[in-house]
N, C-alpha and C positions, 0 to 999 in steps of 0.2 A: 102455313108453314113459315119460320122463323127464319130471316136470311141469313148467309152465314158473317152477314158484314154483324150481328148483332154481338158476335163473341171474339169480334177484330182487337187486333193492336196493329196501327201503323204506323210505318216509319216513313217518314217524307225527308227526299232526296232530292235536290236539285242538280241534275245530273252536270248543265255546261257547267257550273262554277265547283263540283267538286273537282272533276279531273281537269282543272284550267283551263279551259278550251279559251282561246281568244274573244275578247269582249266584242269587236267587229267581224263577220264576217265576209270574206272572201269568198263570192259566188262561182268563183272564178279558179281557187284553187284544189290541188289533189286532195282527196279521202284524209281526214287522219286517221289515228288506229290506238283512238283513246276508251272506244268500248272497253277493249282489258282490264281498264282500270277500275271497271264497275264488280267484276266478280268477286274481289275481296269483300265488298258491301253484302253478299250475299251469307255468309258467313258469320258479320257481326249481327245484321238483322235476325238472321236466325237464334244468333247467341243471346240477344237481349231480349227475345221471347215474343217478336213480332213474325206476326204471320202474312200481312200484307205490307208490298214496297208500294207507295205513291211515290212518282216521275214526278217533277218539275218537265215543264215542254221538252222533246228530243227531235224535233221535226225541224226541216230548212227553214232557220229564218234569218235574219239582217244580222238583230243582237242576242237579245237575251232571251227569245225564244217565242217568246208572247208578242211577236211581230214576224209571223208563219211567212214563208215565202213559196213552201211548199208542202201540203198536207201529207203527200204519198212517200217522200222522201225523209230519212234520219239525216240530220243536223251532220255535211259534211267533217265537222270539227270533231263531232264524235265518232262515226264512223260510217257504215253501209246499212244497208237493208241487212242484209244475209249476217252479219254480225251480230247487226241485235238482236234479230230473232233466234241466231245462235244461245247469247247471252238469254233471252229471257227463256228457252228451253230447262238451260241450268236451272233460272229463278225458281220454275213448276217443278224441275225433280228434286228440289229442295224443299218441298212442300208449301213453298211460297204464292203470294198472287199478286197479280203486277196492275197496275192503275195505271192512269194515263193522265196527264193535263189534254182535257180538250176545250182548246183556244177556238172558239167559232163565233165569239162577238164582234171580231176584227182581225183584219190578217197585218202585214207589215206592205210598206211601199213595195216592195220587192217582187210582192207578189205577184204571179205572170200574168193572171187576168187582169190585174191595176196597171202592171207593166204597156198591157195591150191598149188601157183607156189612154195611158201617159203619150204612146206612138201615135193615136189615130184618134182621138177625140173622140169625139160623137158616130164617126163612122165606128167605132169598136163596139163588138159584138156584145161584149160583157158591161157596158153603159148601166143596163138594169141590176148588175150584181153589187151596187152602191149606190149609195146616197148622194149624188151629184148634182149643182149649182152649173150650169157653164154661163151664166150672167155675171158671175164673179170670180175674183181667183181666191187660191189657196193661199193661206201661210207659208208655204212653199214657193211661192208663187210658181203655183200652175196654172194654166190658162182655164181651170176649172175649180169651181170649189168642194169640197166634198165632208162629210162627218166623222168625224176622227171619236176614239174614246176619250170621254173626260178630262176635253182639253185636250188631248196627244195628240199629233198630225201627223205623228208616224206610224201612229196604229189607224188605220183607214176602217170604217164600220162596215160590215157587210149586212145585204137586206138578207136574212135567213129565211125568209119566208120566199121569195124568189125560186122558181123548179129548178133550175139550172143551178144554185146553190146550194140548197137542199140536195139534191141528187149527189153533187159533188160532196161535202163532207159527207153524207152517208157514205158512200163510194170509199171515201178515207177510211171509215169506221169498221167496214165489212172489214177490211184488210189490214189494219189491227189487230180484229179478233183473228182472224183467218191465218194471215205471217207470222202475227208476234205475241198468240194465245192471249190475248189483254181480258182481263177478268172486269174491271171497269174503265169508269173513266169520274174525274173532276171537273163538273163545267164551269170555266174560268168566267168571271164577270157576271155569274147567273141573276144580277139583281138589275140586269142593263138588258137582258138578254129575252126574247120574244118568249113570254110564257106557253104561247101556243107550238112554236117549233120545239121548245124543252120534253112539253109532251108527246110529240110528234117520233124526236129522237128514242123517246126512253120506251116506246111503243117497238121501233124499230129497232134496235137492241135488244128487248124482251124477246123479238122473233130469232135474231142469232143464239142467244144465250138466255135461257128462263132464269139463270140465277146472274146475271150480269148486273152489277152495282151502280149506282150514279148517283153523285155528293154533288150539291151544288154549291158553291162561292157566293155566298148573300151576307154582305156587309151591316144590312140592317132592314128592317119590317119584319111583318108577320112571317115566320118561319112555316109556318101554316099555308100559306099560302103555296108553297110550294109541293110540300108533302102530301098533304091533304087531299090536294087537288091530280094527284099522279104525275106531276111532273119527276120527280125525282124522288130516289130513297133516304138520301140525307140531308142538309145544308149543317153549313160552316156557323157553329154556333160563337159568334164573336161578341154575344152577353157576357158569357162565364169567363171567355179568354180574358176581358176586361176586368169581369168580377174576382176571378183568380188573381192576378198580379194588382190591381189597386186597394183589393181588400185588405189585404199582407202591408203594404205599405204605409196604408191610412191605419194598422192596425184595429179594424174594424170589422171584423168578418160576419157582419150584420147585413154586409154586402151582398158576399158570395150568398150569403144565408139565402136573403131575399131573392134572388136569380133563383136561386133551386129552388127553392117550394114555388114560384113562379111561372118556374116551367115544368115541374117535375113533382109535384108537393099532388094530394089527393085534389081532384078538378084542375091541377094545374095546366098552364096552355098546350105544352108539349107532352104532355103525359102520354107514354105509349109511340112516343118518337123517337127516330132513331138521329140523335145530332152528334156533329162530329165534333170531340173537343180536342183544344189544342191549349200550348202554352208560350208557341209562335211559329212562326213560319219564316217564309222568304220574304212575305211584306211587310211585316213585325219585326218589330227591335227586338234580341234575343233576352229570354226569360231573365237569362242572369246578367242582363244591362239592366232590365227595365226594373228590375227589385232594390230596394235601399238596402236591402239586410239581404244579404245571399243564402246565410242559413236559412231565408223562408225556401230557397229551393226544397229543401226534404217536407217538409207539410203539404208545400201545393201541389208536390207529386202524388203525394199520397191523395189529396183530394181529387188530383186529375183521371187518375187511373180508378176510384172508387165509387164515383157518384155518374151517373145513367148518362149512357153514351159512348162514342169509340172515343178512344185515346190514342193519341197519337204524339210522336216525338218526331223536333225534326234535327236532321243531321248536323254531330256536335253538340247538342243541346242537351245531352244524355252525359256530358261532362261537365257541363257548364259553362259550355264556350261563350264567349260576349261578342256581340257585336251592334252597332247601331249605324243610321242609315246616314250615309255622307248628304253634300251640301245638294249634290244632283243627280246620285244616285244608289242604288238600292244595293250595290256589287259589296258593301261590308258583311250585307248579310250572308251572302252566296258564297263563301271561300273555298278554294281549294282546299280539300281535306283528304286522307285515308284512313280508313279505319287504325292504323299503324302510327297515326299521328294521333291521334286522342285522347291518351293518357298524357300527353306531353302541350296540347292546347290549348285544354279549358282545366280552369282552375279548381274543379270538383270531379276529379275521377272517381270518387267513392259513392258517387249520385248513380254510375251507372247500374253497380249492384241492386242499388235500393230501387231501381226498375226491372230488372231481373226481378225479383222478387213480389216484386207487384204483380207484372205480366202472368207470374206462375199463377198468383193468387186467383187471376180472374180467371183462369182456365178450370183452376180446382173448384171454385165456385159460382155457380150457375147464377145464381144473385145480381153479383157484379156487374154483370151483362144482359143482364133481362130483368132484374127485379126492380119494385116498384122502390117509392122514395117516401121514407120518411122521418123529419126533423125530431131529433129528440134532444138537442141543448144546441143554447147558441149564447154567448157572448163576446166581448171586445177580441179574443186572443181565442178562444177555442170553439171547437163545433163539434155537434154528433150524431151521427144520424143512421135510422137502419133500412138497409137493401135486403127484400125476401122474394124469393121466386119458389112458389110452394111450401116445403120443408125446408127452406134453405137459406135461413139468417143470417145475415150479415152486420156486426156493428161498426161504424166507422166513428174514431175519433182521432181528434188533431188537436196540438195545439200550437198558433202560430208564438208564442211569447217567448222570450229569450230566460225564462225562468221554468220551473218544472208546476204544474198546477194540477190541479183533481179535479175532476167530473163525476156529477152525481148522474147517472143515466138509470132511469125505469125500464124495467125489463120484469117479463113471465114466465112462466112456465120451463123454468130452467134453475137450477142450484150454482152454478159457474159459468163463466165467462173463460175462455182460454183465445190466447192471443195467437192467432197465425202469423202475424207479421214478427212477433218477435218470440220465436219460441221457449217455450217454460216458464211462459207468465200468465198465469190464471189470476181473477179474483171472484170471490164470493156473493153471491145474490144473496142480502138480509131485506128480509119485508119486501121483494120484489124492486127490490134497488142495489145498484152495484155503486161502491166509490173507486174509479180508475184512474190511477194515478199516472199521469202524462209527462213523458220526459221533454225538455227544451228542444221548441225545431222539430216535431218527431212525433207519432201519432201511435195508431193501435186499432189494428183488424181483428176484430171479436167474434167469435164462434158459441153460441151458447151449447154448453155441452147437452150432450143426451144422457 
């Protein structure tokens, strides 16, 4: 059975930095009562034609979320238990499904069990729920030394493989699904993160929910290794993110070319995988920083939403908001936003149509989202390629060049080609070859007629 993440669009939200929550937290002070500000989000999500929300972190931590201080607890700044679960009620009677970041390669200093090794050293109970030195101190200098993430000393690692650990985030997880209907989750860090607890979790989730989703965060290696192996349903494909935005720039879409028939082409590596594509994120400079020519935005969209894999947009970025990552930290990416501000902060409001429009496409055709992959024209500035799932053909062309250009694409058993993307443009199949003529920045979803 086919999950239902195969026919997704998501939208990824970082919840602290839309509704401004404070960069520091205060452990110490009242509730706010900035959930509120999340229900307008519900509305534009739905309008751009996304069926699942992905969270950035919403759980107690220090700062930016991804340094947990408490699993069971919503992120003071945002609001309470009973609020979000309110809110994410709304999310499901909107037809929507809600993800989670789940941060469990490390928590943040803060956290009460680290808090308890910080009070009582070696006599604390939780000593084995970390990787601790007490022959040396810390970068902090604490009277212990311990393993942080990748360099960070304020993300503290925890041993997931530990019962007492283990038991505890499951513990989180149950209650998740349970409080706050959570349909998945994204494992933060999955390429640092104990392949054997990945499986373990995604076991223990399948027994809450048979249809419960889990993408993992894998920056680089065999994408295979994780899927394959059952640890998780997706990972983070950060080939194509790269091949997307430096193919367009290098003008070279020889690039993107080769990633796709790579992982997706007949014997390709991923073939029959479900990976998650993106055109950036909260750790990524936004799409429209990192392109020299911003008109490629309308091309790579169309390539993002068309070729095998979930698509997903992250907040702002469906305008063409910019931003890039300051000198020590990631907060340009994160901004406060509302849906009510986005015609007026990114400088391509007309971009969000032309994802409406996509979104619809993959809904109407089954292709898009399950069909196999394959290359039919590639050079310097254009690409073409078709997606079929049964009866159900799809031609994809693009072309990245600031000029208007034609593709000669081979095709069968068909008389016309008719464009969905831009309706009342057909062209003619002579000798089993169509010539399509491509307008600048701007591409063409092909239906061969019946």
């Amino acid at each position: 059975m086919l999950h239902w993440a195969s026919d997704a669009f998501v939208y990824n939200l970082y919840p602290l930095g839309a509704v401004g929550a404070p960069g520091r937290n205060d452990l110490h002070a009242p509730v706010s009562q900035r959930i509120g500000q999340l229900y307008a989000w519900l509305n534009h999500v739905q309008a751009l034609g996304a069926d699942t929300l992905l969270l950035g972190p919403v759980f107690e931590s220090t700062a930016h979320g991804y340094d947990t201080a408490d699993f069971f607890r919503i992120d003071r700044r945002l609001g309470t238990n009973e609020e979000f679960a309110q809110w994410s009620k709304a999310l499901h009677q909107q037809g929507l499904r809600l993800v989670l970041d789940g941060v469990f390669h490390h928590v943040g200093r803060d956290f009460w069990a680290f808090r308890d090794v910080l009070a009582h050293g070696q006599a604390s109970a939780y000593c084995h729920w970390f990787h601790l030195d007490f022959t040396r101190r810390s970068p902090h200098d604490d009277p212990f030394f311990y393993e942080g993430w990748n360099g960070h000393y304020d993300l503290v690692k925890l041993r997931v493989n530990n019962p007492g650990v283990r038991e505890h985030l499951f513990d989180a997880i149950r209650m998740w699904v349970e409080e706050f209907g959570t349909d998945g989750l994204r494992l933060d860090a999955a390429d640092a993160l104990d392949l054997g607890f990945q499986k373990e979790l995604t076991a223990f989730c399948r027994a809450l929910r048979p249809d419960f989703w889990i993408m993992a965060e894998v920056i680089r290696g065999d994408y295979r290794r994780w899927i394959s192996e059952g640890a998780v349903d997706s990972v983070t494909n950060y080939e194509l993110h790269k091949g997307l935005y430096s193919s367009h720039n290098d003008r070279n879409l020889f690039e993107v070319a080769h990633s796709l028939n790579r992982q997706f082409g007949t014997g390709g590596l991923y073939d029959g995988l479900l990976l998650y594509n993106f055109a950036d994120n909260h750790d990524v400079e936004r799409i429209a920083s990192h392109l020299k020519d911003t008109g490629h935005l309308y091309p790579l969209h169309i390539l993002l939403f068309t070729m095998p894999g979930i698509p997903s947009t992250y907040y702002g970025s469906e305008v063409g908001l910019e931003g890039r990552k300051g000198a020590d930290t990631d907060a340009p990416l994160r901004p406060a936003l509302a849906p009510s501000d986005l015609p007026y902060r990114g400088a391509h409001p007309d971009l969000l149509p032309v994802i409406q429009r996509l979104a619809a496409l993959r809904k109407q055709h089954v292709a898009l989202g399950r069909g196999s992959y394959h290359q039919l024209h590639v050079s310097p500035e254009q690409i073409a390629f078709l997606r079929q799932a049964g009866e159900d053909r799809i031609i994809v062309a693009v072309n990245a060049g600031g000029a208007s250009a034609q593709v000669r694409i081979n095709i069968s058993s068909t008389r016309r080609l008719v464009d969905v993307l831009n309706p009342g443009h057909t062209f003619d199949v002579h000798g089993s070859a169509a010539v399509v003529l491509l307008d600048a920045h701007w591409g063409r979803v092909l239906v061969p007629e019946s």
